[in-house]
C-alpha positions in Angstrom: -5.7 -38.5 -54.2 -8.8 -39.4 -53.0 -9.4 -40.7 -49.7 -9.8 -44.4 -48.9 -13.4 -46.7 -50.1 -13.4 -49.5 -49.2 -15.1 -51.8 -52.0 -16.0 -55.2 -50.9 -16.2 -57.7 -53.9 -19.0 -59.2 -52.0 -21.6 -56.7 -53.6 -21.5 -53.2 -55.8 -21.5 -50.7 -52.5 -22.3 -47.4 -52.4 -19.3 -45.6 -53.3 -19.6 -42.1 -52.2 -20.5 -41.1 -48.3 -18.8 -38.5 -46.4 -15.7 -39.5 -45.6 -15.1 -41.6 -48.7 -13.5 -39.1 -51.6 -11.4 -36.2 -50.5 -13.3 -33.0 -51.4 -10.5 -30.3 -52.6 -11.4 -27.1 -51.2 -9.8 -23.5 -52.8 -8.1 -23.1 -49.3 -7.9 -19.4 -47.2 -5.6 -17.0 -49.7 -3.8 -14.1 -48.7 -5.2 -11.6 -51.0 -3.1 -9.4 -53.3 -2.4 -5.8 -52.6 -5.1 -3.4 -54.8 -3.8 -0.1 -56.0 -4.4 3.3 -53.7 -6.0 1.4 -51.0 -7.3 3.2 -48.1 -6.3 2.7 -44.3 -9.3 1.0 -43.6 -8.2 -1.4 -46.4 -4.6 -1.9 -46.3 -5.8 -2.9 -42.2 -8.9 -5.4 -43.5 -5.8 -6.8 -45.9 -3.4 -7.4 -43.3 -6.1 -9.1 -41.0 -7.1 -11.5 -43.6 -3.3 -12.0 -44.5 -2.5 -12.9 -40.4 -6.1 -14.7 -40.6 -4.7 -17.0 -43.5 -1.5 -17.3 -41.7 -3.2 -19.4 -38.7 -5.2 -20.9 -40.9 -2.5 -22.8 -42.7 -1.2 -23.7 -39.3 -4.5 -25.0 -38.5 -5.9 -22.4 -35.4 -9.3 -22.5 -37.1 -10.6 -20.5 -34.1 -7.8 -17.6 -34.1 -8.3 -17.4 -38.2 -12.2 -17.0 -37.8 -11.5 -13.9 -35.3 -9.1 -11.9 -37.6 -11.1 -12.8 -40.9 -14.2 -11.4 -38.8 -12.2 -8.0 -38.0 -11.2 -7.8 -41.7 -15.3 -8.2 -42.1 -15.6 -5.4 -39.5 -13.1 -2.6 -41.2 -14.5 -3.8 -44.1 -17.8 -5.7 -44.9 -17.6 -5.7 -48.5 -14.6 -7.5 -48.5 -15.2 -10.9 -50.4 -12.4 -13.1 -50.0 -12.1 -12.1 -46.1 -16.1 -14.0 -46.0 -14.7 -16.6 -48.4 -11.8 -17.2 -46.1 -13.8 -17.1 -42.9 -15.9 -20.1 -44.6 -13.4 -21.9 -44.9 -12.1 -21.8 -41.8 -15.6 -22.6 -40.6 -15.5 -25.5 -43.3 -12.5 -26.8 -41.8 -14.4 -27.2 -38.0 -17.3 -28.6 -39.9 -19.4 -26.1 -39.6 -21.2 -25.9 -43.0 -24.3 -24.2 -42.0 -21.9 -20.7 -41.5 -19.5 -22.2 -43.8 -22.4 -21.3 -46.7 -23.5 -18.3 -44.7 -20.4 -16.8 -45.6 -19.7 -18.3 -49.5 -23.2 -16.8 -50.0 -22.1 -13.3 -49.0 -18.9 -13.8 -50.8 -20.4 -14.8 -53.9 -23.2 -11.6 -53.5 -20.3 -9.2 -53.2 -18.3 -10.9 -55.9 -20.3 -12.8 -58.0 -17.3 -13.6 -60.8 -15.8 -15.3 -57.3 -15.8 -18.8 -58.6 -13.4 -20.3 -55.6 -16.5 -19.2 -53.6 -18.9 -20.9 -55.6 -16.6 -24.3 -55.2 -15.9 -24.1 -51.5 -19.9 -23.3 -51.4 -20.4 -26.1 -53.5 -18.2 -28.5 -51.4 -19.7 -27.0 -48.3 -23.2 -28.5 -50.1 -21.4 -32.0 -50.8 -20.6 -32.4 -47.3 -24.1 -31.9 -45.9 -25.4 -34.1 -48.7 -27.4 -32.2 -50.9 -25.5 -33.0 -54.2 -28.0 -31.1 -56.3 -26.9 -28.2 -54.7 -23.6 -29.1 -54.6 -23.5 -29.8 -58.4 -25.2 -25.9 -59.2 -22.5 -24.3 -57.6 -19.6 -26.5 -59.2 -21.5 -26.1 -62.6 -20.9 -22.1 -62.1 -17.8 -22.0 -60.7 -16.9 -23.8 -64.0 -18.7 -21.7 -66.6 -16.5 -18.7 -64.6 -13.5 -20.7 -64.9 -13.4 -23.6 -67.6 -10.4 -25.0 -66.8 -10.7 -25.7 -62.9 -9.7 -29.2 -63.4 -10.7 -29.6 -59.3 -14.0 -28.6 -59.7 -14.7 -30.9 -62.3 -13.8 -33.9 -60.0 -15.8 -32.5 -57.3 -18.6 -32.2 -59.5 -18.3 -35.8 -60.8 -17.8 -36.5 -57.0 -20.9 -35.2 -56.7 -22.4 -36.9 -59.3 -21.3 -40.7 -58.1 -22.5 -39.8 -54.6 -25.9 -39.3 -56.8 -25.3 -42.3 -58.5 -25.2 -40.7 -61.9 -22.2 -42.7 -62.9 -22.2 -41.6 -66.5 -22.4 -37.9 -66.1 -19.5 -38.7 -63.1 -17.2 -40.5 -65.5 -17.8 -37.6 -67.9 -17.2 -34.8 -65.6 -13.4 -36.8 -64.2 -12.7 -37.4 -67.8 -12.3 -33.7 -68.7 -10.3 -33.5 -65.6 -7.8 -35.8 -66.9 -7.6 -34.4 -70.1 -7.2 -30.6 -68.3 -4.3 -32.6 -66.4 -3.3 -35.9 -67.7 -1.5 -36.9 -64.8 -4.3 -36.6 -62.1 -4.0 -39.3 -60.3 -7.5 -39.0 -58.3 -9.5 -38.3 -61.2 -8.4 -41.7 -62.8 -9.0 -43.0 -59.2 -12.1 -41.8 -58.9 -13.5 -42.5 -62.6 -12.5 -46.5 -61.7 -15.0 -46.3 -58.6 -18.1 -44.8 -61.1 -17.2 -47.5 -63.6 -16.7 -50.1 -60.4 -20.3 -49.2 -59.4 -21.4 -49.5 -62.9 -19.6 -53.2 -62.7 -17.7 -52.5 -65.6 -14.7 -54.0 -63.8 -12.3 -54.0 -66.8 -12.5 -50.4 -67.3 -12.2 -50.1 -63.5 -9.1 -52.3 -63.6 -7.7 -50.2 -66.0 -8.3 -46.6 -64.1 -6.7 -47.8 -60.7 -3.9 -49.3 -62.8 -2.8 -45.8 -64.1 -4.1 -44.2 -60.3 -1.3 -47.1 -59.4 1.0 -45.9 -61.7 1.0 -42.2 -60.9 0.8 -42.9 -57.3 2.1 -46.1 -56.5 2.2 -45.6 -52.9 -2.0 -45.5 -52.3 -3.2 -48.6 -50.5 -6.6 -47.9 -51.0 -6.6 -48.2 -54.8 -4.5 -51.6 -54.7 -7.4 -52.7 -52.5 -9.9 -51.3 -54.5 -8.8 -53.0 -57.9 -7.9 -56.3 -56.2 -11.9 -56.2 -55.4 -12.4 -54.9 -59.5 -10.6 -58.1 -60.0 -12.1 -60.7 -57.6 -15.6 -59.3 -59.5 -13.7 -60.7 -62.3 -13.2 -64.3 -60.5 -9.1 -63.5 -60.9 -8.3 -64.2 -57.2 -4.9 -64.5 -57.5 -4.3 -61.0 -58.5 -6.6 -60.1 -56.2 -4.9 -61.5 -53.2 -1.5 -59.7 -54.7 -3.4 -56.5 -54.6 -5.0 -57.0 -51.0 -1.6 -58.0 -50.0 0.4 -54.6 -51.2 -2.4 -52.9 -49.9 -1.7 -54.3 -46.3 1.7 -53.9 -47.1 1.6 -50.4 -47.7 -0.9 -49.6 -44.9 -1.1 -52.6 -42.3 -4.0 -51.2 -40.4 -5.9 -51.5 -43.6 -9.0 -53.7 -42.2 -11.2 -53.6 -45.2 -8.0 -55.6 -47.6 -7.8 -58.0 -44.6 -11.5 -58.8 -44.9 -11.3 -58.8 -48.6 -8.4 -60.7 -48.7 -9.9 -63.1 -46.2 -13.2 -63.6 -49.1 -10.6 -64.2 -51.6 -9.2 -67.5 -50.1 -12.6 -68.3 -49.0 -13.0 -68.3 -53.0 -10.0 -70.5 -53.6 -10.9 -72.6 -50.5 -7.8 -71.7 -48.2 -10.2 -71.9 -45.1 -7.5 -71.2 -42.6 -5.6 -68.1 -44.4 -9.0 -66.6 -44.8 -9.6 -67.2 -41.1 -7.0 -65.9 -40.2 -7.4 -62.3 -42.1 -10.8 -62.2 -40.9 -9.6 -62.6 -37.5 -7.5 -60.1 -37.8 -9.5 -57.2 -39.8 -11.9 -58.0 -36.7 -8.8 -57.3 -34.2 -8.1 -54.0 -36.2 -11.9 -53.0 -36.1 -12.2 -53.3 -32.7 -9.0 -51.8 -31.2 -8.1 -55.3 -29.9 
């Protein structure tokens, strides 16, 4: 599921940054034995095996030093620069993050989880055109990478090409109908193309296959204040505090909504408290 946004009904904001949409990376793999491998392989293997090991317990730093002695035995080894990127990736470190895709892809250049991570790697330091090449080859090597395709209409809204975004997470819910963050996502592009119905309609099935995502209750409660239907927006600000009470943006928007139906003192009062949540107080 994508990560939180936190749409104000105030204004159409932008509805891609950084931290907004969870970027799905193909994570550090062990890689699978190869027939009649030499010593120097079967010992690159087992670094990159004990690298992805630490990896998936989160030693980014410990992972990075055995992928880098699989590089060592053996520098034409692919996924060991792949995986190294991504444990680079994972410290934000997307300048050697790419440094490493890039040699993965040269030695492999079929590799398409390479071209995706390199691609997200891209998406995180904001150059979405980038970004968007290496998604568009990772698919043409693999057609039906239903993550790539939301990644690349990720890409696409953080452009603000809504159309060609709604395109790219509606073939990712017909390669997997019940993708939940795809149908999330699609209701932000048509949100910021104020085509709130259709947005209404996405985070209702998000809802539906995920019902326990506050972000999207407080994301079509603002779909449906655009609408002038305060009531169900309030009911959807509401379960989204419900399910996360820290949630300051559904306070805030919560806090508009009775503005809107002139309940001065419940509106205060959320404002008050979305302030007390944003400042730690």
């Amino acid at each position: 599921m994508s990560s939180p946004l936190g749409l104000s009904f105030r204004s159409v904001v932008s509805a891609v940054s950084l931290l907004l949409v969870t970027i799905l990376w193909a994570e550090a793999q062990q890689t699978p034995p190869t027939p009649a491998m030499s010593n120097a392989q079967t010992d690159a293997k087992a670094y990159v095996d004990l690298g992805t090991v630490f990896y998936e317990k989160g030693d980014y730093v410990t992972a990075i030093g055995d992928y880098s002695e699989a590089i060592r035995i053996s520098p034409d080894y692919a996924e060991a620069y792949n995986n190294r990127g991504s444990a680079y990736a994972k410290q934000m470190n997307y300048e050697m993050a790419i440094r490493d895709y890039t040699e993965a892809v040269r030695l492999n250049a079929n590799f398409s989880g390479a071209y995706y991570n390199r691609g997200n790697a891209y998406y995180y330091k904001r150059n979405y055109d980038k970004a968007v090449e290496d998604y568009t080859e990772a698919i043409r090597l693999n057609p039906n990478y239903v993550d790539v395709y939301e990644n690349r209409g990720n890409a696409y809204t953080a452009a603000k090409d809504y159309d060609k975004a709604i395109n790219d997470y509606t073939e990712a819910i017909r390669i997997k109908p019940n993708y939940a963050s795809a149908y999330y996502d699609r209701g932000i592009a048509y949100y910021q193309k104020r085509d709130y119905s259709a947005a209404i309609q996405d985070f209702t099935e998000a809802i539906r296959l995920n019902p326990d995502y506050a972000d999207v209750y407080n994301n079509r409660g603002s779909a449906y204040a655009n609408e002038n239907e305060y009531d169900k927006a309030i009911r959807d600000y509401t379960e989204a505090i419900r399910l996360n009470p820290h949630l300051s943006r559904a306070y805030r928007n919560r806090g508009l909504a009775y503005m809107k139906q002139k309940k001065i003192d419940k509106a205060n009062a959320d404002f008050s408290k979305a302030r007390r949540l944003e400042t730690g107080q």
